[in-house]
N, C-alpha and C positions, 0 to 999 in steps of 0.2 A: 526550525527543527531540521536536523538535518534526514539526510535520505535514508543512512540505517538504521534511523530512530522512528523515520515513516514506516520503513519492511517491518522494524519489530511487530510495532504498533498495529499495522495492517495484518500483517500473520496472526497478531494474536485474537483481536476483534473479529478476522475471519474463521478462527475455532471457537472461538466462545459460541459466532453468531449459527456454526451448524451444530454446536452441541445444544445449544436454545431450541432449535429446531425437530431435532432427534427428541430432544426431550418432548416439546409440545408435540410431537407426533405420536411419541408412547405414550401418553397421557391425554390426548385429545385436547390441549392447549391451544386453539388457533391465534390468540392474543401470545403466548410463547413464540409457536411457529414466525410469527408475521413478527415481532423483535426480532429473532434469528435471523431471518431472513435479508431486515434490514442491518444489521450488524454487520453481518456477511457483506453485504453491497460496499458498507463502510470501509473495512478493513480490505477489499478489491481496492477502491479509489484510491487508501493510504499506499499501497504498493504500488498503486501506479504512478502515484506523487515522487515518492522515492525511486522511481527508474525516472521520472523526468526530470528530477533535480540530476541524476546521474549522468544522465545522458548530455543535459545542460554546463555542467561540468566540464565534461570530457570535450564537449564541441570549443567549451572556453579554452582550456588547456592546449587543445591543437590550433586554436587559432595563434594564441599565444606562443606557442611553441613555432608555426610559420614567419610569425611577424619578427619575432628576436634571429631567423634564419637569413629574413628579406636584409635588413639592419648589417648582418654580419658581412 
């Protein structure tokens, strides 16, 4: 998977996960709230996936980018 398909993914799991929340909160839901909650965590981790495949990337790219520099 790639890293913009982790940010979607995590953005979108981290709204569902506090509109679960909101919800179990207006409604006295603690099994709601405590889903939400974990949703929420879920969709954190996805976004942080997808900045570390990016970041993982970009570190390839400028290595690569050095090494075709040393060569020339």
């Amino acid at each position: 998977m790639g890293s913009t398909t982790d940010k979607i993914k995590g953005n979108a799991n981290e709204a569902i996960g506090k509109a679960k929340q909101g919800i179990g909160e207006a409604t006295g839901s603690d099994r709601l709230k405590g889903e939400g909650a974990v949703q929420e965590v879920k969709g954190k981790g996805q976004q942080a996936m997808g900045d570390a495949k990016d970041a993982a990337k970009e570190a390839i790219d400028r290595a690569a980018a050095a090494a075709r520099r040393a060569t020339e």
